[in-house]
C-alpha positions as CSV (number, residue, x, y, z in Angstrom):
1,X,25.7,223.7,11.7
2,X,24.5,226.1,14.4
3,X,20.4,226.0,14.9
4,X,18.1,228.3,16.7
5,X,15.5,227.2,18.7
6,X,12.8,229.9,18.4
7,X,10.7,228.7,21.4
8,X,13.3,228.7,24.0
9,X,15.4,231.0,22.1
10,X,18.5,229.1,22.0
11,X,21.2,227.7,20.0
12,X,22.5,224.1,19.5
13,X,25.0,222.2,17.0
14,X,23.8,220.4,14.4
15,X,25.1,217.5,12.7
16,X,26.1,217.6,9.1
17,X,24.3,214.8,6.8
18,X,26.2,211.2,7.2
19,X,28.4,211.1,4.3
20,X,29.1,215.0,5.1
21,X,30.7,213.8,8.5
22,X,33.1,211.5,7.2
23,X,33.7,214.2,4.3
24,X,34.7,216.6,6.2
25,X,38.2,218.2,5.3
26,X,37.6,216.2,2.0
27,X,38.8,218.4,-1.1
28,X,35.7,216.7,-3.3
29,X,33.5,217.8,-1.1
30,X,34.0,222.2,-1.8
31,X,30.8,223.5,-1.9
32,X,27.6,222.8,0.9
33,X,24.8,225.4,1.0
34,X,21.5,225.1,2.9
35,X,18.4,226.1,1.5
36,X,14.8,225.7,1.5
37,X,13.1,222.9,-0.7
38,X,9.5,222.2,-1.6
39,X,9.4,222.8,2.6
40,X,12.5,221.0,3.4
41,X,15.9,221.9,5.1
42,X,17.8,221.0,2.3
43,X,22.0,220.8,2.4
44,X,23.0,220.8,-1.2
45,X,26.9,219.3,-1.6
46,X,28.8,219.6,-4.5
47,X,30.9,216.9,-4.7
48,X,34.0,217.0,-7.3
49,X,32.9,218.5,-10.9
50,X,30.3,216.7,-11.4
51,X,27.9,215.1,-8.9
52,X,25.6,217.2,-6.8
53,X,23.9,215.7,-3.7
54,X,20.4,216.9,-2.0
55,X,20.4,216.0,1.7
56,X,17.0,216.7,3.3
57,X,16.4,217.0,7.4
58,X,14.0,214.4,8.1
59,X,14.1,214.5,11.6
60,X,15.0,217.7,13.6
61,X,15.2,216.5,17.0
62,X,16.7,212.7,16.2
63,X,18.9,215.3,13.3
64,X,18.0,212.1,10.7
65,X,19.3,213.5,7.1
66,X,17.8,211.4,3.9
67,X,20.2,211.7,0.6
68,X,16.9,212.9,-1.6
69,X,18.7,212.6,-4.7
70,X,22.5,212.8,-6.3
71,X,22.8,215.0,-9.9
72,X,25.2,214.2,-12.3
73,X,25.8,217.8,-13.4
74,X,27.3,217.7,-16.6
75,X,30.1,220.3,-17.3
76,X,28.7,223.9,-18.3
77,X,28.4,224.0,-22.5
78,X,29.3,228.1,-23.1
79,X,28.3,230.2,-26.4
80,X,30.2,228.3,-29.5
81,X,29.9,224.8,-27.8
82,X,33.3,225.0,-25.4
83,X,33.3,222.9,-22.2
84,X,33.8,224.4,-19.1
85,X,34.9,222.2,-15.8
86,X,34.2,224.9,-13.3
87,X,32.4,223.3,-10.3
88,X,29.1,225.2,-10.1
89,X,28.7,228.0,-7.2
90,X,25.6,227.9,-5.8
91,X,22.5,225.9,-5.9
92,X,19.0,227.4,-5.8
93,X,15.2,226.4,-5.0
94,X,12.8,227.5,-7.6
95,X,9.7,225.7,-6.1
96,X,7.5,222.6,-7.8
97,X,10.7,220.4,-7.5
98,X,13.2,222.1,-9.3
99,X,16.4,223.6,-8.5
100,X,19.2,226.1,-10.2
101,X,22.5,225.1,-10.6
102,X,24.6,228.0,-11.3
103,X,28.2,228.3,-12.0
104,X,28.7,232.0,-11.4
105,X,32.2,232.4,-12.8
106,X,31.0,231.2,-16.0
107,X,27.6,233.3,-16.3
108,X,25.8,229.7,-16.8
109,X,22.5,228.6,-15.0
110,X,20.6,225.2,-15.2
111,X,17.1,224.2,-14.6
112,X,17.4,220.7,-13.1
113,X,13.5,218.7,-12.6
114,X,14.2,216.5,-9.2
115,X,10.8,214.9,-10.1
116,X,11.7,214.0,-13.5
117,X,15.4,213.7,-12.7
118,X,16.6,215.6,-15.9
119,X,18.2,218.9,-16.9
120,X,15.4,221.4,-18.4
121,X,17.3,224.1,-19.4
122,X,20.8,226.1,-19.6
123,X,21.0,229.5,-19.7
124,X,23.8,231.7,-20.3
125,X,23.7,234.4,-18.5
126,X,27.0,236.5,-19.8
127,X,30.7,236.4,-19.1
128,X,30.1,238.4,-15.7
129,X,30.5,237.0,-12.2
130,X,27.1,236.7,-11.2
131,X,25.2,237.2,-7.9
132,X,21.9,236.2,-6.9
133,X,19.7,236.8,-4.2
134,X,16.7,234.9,-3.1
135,X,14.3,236.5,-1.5
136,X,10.5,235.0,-0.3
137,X,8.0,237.2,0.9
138,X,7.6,235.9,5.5
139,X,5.6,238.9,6.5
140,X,2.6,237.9,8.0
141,X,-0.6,239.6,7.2
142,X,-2.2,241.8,10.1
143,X,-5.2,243.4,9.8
144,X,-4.0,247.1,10.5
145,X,-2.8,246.4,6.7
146,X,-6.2,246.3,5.7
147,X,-7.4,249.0,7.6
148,X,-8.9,252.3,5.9
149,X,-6.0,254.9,5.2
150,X,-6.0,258.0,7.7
151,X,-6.7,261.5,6.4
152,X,-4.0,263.3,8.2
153,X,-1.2,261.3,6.2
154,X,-0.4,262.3,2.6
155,X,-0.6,259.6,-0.1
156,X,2.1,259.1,-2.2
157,X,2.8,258.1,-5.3
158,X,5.0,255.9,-6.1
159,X,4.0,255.0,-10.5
160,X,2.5,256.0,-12.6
């Protein structure tokens, strides 16, 4: 894992979480994404079918990883109760806790509660390959935003 240090503007390696280390080259261990959770580095593993691991960066400087949680992620049930065994594709942070599980081949998403460690939800989501993008809102407010619009530049409509 390459970080950026934005003070001194440079880059350093990383260390993977512990049991990510010893993984590595592993076949049960396919699928590693980092994302942002309730204002954690998060590394979410896949590991085999059917068991999901949260790592979370405790420490950045010491580069401490905590295993937050491991999900037994039950196979995807599609339209007309068949079983899939397709290892889900991407995990997502949906705020308050919670996290989608998504097996894109499969058009198949799960709401899993980390707080109440249970599966809220599947959705199917059609037969398509799937692609999502996150996207959260880092522009920080100025107050040229909020100042009075100039006369010499048109307004435009964008709705009605």
């Amino acid at each position: 894992m390459l970080a950026f240090d934005t003070i001194s503007e440079t880059f350093r390696l990383m260390s993977r979480p512990p049991e990510l280390q010893q993984a590595a080259g592993d076949a049960t261990t396919t699928r590693q994404q980092l994302l942002e959770l309730d204002g954690e580095l998060v590394v979410a593993a896949m590991q085999g079918v059917t068991s999901l691991a949260i790592w979370a960066l405790q420490d950045y400087k010491a580069e401490v990883w905590t295993l937050r949680c491991r999900v037994e992620v039950p196979p995807s049930t599609l339209y007309g109760g068949i079983s899939n065994n397709v290892m889900p594709s991407m995990v997502l942070s949906v705020g308050a806790g919670a996290i989608l599980i998504v097996d894109r081949y499969c058009g198949v998403a799960r709401l899993y509660d980390l707080k109440e460690k249970r599966m809220r939800s599947q959705i199917y989501l059609g037969g398509q390959y799937l692609t999502f993008l996150a996207f959260r809102g880092s522009i920080m407010p100025h107050a040229f935003f909020d100042s009075p619009r100039s006369s010499e530049v048109p307004h435009i409509k964008f709705f009605d």
